[in-house]
N, C-alpha and C positions, 0 to 999 in steps of 0.2 A: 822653502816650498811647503804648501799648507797640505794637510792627509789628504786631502781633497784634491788637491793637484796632482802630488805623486800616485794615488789611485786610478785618476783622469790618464798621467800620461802612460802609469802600466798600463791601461786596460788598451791605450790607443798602439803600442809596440805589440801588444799578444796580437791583434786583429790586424797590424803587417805583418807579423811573422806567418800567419794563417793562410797568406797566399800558397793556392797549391799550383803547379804545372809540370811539365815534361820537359826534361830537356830534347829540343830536337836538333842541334848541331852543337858540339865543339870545336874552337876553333881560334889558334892564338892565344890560351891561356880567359877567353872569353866562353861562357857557358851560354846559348840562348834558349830561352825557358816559355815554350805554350803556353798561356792560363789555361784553367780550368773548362772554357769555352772550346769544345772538341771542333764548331765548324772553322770553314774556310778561313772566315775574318777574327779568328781569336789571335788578340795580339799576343806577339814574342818580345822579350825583353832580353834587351843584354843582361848579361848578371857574371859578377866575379863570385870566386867560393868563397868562404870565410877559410882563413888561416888557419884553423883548428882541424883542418880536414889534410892540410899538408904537415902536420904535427902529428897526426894519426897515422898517416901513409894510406890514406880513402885519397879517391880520385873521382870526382862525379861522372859520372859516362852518359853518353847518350842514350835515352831509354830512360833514365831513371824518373820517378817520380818525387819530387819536391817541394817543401815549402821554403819560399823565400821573400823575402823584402824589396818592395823599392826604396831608390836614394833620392835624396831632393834634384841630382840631375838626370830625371827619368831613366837613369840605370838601377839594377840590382844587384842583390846578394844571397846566395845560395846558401840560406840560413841549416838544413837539415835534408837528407837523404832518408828517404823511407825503406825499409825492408824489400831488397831483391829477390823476384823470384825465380830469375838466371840471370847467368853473368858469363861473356866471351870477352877470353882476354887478346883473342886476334879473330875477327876485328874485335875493338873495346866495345859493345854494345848491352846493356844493361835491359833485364822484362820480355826476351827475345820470346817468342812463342811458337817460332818455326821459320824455320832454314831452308831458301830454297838455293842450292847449288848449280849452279851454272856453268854448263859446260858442254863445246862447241862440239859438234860431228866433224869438224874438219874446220883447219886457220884460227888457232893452234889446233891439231892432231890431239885427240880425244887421250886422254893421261889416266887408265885407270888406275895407277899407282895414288897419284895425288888424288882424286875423289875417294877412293879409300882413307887416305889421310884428312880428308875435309871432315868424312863420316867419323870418326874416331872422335874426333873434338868436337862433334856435335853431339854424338852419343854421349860424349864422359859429360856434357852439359847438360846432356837430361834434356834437350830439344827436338821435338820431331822432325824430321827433314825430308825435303822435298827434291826430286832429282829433274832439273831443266834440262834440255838437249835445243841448247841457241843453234842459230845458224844454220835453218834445215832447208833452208834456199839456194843455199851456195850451191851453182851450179860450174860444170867444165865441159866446154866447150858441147854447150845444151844440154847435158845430160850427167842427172846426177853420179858425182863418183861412188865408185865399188867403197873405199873406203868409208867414205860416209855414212852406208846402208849396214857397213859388217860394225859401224859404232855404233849406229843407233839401236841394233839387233841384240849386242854383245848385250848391252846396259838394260834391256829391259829381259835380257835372257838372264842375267844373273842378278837383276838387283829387285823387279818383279815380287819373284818369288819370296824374298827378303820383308817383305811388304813395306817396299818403298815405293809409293807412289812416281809414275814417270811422267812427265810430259812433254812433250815436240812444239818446238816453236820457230817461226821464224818473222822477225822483227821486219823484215821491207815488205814482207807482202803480209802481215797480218794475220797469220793463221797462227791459230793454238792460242792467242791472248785471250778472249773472250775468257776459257775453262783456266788459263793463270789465275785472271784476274778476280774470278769469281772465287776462288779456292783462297784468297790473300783475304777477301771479307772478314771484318774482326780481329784479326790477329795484325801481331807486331813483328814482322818477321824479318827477318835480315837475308840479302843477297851476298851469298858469296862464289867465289871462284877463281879460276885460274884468269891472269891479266890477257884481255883482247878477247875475249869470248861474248862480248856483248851483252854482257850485265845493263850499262847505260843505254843501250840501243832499244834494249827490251823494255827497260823503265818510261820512255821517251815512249813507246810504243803506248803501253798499259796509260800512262798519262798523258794526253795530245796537250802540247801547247808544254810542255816539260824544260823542254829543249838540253837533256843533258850535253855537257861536252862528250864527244866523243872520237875515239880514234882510227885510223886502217890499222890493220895486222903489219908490222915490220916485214917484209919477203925475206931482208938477210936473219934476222936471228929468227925467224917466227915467232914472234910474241907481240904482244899486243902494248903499248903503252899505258902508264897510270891513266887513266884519266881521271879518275876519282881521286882525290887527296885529301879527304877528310869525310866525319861519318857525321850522317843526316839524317835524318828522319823527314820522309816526301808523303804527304797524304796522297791515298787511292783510296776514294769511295769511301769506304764504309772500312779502312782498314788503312795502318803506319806502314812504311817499308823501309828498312835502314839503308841506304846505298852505300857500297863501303870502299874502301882501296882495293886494287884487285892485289892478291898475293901469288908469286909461284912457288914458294916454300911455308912449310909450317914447322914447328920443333916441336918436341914431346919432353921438354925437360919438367912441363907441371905434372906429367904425369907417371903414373908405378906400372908394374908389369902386368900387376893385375887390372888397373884401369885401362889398359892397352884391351887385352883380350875380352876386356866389356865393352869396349865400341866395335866389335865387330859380334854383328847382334845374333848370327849363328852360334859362336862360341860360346857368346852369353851362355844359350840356351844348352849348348850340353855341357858344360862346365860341370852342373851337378852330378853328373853321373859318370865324373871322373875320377877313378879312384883314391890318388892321392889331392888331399884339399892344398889350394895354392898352384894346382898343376901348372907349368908354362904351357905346356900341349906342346912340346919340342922334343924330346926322347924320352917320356915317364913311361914305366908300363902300365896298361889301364888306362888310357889315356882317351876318352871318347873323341876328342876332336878329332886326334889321327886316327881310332877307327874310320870314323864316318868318311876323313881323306880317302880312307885306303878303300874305301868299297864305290867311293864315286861320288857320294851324298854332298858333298863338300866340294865348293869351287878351289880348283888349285891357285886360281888367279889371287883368289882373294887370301890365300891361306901363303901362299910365298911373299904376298904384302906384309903380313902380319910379320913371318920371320923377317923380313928388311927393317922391318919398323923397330923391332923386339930389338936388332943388332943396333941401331939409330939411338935408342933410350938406354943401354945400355952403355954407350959411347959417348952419348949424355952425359952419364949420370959422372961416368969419371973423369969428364974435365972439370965437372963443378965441385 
């Protein structure tokens, strides 16, 4: 081959590898990748990863931004992975920019154990988060349940002040989407939550013509079924949203003791002015957390999560 060819066909492989996009689903050991084109009609391409990325132990996620190749049978290849600027490894979602948690007043029975555990792993992510409250229609026998009113009261009673944003929705009769929808603008954000809480109903809602699958709540176990089984990337407007598998459990094995008592963003805050540095805030003396417990400043709700969680990663830590 003449200099002149081998030049020719460098310069023609640099300008496919050049292809940038998003992955917006994985699925089947299949990556599918946006171009560069952000509107409606920008094509997605199947693409396989290159082999070197499972010799690395990298896994492309959805979210990620990438340059890759097509193959002569209009498929491609996930030539490189650009610099992440977060990364959830439940759900696997890559670029996330904000979390909105989803979770029902009532079918399933509002779990502030587990939204504590949501928050934790979004804190240790470095992602801001956003608190939904689905299903604020669910009505009995005409008239909304006491239960319903003492969950939605609790969560903006203690998480409010926290400064987490709260919002009320309810997906059959349309209220609260408008103020979702507009707050999702820009951002890449990922939906998560406990299973049956109407994650997909609310999405179906935000995007008409959607049509997610979606489930009833089980009456015997109360819980809700998967209906999501793999993570997506769905355009809204002016802004990505991941839809993801619902989960009812999370583990804390990536995380240390000290990363624990940083996702609960109180403790963050007075950690410094606890006497001994490394404190657990469990029986040190000097201990600002448990001051602040003991005078009142401090939710107990959220401070007896923290001990369950602390006992959880510790339990962790010695089976591994």
């Amino acid at each position: 081959m003449s200099k002149q060819a081998k030049k020719s066909n460098s310069s023609n492989n640099k300008s496919v590898a050049q292809l940038r996009g998003t992955i917006v689903k994985a699925l089947s050991g299949y990556y599918y990748v946006r171009g560069g084109n952000d509107g409606p009609d920008a094509a997605t391409v199947q693409c396989r990863a290159r082999g070197i990325f499972k010799k690395k132990g990298i896994s492309p996620l959805v979210g990620d931004e990438v340059f890759y190749s097509l193959t002569e049978n209009g498929e491609g290849t996930v030539e490189e992975i650009l610099p992440r600027s977060s990364e959830l490894i439940r759900p696997p979602v890559a670029n996330v920019d904000l979390a909105i948690l989803v979770f029902s007043v009532t079918e399933p029975a509002l779990n502030l154990q587990l939204l504590d555990k949501f928050l934790v792993h979004i804190e240790h992510a470095g992602i801001p988060a956003v608190l939904c409250l689905s299903k604020q229609d669910l009505e009995n026998d005409g008239l909304e349940t006491e239960e319903a009113r003492a969950a939605a009261a609790s969560v903006n009673r203690i998480y409010r002040p926290l400064g987490y944003e709260v919002y009320g929705t309810s997906s059959r009769l349309g209220e609260g989407i408008r103020p979702l929808q507009e707050r999702l603008t820009g951002h890449l954000a990922v939906f998560a939550g406990q299973s049956g809480v109407g994650k997909s109903s609310l999405l179906n809602a935000i995007v008409p013509g959607l049509e997610l699958e979606t489930n009833e709540i089980s009456n015997r176990l109360g819980r809700g079924k998967h209906t999501t089984r793999h993570v997506e990337l769905i355009q809204i407007g002016g802004g990505l949203v991941a839809d993801t598998p619902g989960f009812s459990q999370l583990d804390f094995t990536e995380l240390g003791i000290e990363d624990l008592a940083y996702g609960f963003v109180e403790m963050r805050e007075l950690s410094p002015d606890c006497k001994f540095r490394g404190c657990t805030h469990v029986s040190e003396p000097g201990c600002a957390v448990l001051t602040a417990l003991e005078a009142g400043n401090l939710e107990r709700s959220r401070y007896d999560h923290y001990i369950l969680f602390l006992a959880e990663l510790k339990e962790k830590k010695r089976r591994y």
